[in-house]
C-alpha angles and dihedrals in degrees: 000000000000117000136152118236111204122176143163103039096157098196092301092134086177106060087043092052077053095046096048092048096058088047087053088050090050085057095244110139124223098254083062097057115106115202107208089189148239087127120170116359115115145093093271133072106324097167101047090049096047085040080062096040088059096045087057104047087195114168110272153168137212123266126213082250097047091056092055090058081068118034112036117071117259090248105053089046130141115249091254097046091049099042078056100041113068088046090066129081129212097280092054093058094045087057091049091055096046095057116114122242092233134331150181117263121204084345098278097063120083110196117197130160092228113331139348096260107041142012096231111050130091116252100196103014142055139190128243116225085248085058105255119138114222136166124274136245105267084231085068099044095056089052095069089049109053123117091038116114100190118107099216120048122190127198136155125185101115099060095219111118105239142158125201121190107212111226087246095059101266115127127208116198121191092196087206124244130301105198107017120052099169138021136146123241124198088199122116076359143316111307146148143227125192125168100195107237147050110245119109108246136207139152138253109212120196119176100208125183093347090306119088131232125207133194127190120218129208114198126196114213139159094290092153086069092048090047092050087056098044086049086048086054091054092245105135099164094055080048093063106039085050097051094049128356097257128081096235 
């Protein structure tokens, strides 16, 4: 088994065309792409990106971001929902609210947003009460995924591209985000990540001989242009986090 695992794409079209073109050159075909989520909410272009999604009708799951598409009214939106929102019609958002929460993929995959039991919380990392973001015990790690038989688990929700190996075997992979390298969360506390560069990532998963492999894929794309719209929609922050990885 070969497939890619893409997530957090957060409206960036863009980064996801790039994305898709380095999978096809890796000779992985569309049916075995896995969405982990964060799909469309952002200040760049939501309704291309959900027009894409929706051609593809590859397998995924709902993001934290993409609830609150749904279920938060237009006008007590976050700035990212609402910069999203009122590029999407009707059938986005019926996509959006037919997307599972998490589920099992060729029986051995199990595909979550964040962690298998909410959309919001950090699988592999935590945040100190000073804000820093750090990884966590591997302990705690196992906790949250007990219960869950697969041997490969895959999450997004950080945007930093990580692996961690359970003590029993099972891996979990986070493939990193492909439209979004840097933001700023006020939940447990104010903190930052930042990854540091610009490139769209994703992962390329291979079970071989009963063990999986994983390799993690940086892709250049035109992220000046993405930055520049972000800039025109008076969204500094996502600017600079497109231009370059950091916030500032």
């Amino acid at each position: 088994m070969r497939f890619a695992a893409i997530a957090d794409i957060h409206g960036n079209c863009a980064a996801l065309h790039a994305v898709l073109q380095d999978i096809g050159a890796q000779g992985i075909a569309t049916n075995a792409i896995v969405n982990l989520g964060d799909c469309l909410s952002g200040p760049l272009e939501a309704g291309k990106t959900a027009d894409l999604l929706l051609s593809l009708d590859i397998v995924t799951v709902r993001g934290n971001h993409d609830r609150y598409l749904i279920e938060h009214d237009a006008g007590k939106m976050h700035s990212w929902e609402a910069d999203a929102y009122g590029q999407l019609t009707p059938d986005h958002l019926a996509w959006l609210k037919d997307l599972p929460f998490s589920t099992v993929w060729h029986g051995d995959v199990f595909l979550c947003h964040a962690t298998p039991q909410d959309d919001h919380t950090y699988w592999l990392d935590a945040v100190s009460p000073e804000g820093h973001l750090y990884q966590k015990p591997r302990g705690d790690i196992e906790i949250l995924a007990e219960g869950i038989t697969q041997s490969l688990m895959l999450c997004g929700h950080s945007h930093l591209p990580r692996a961690v190996r359970l003590s029993d075997g099972r891996l979990i992979v986070n493939p990193g985000s492909v439209g979004c390298p840097a933001y700023d969360d006020d939940q447990p506390c104010f903190h930052q990540v930042e990854t540091g560069n610009p490139m769209a990532s994703y992962a390329i998963c291979e079970k071989r001989d009963g063990a999986w492999t994983v390799t993690f894929r940086l892709v250049p794309y035109d992220h000046m242009r993405q930055s520049r719209l972000a800039q025109e929609k008076g969204r500094a922050q996502w600017a600079s986090a497109l231009a370059t990885g950091w916030l500032g």
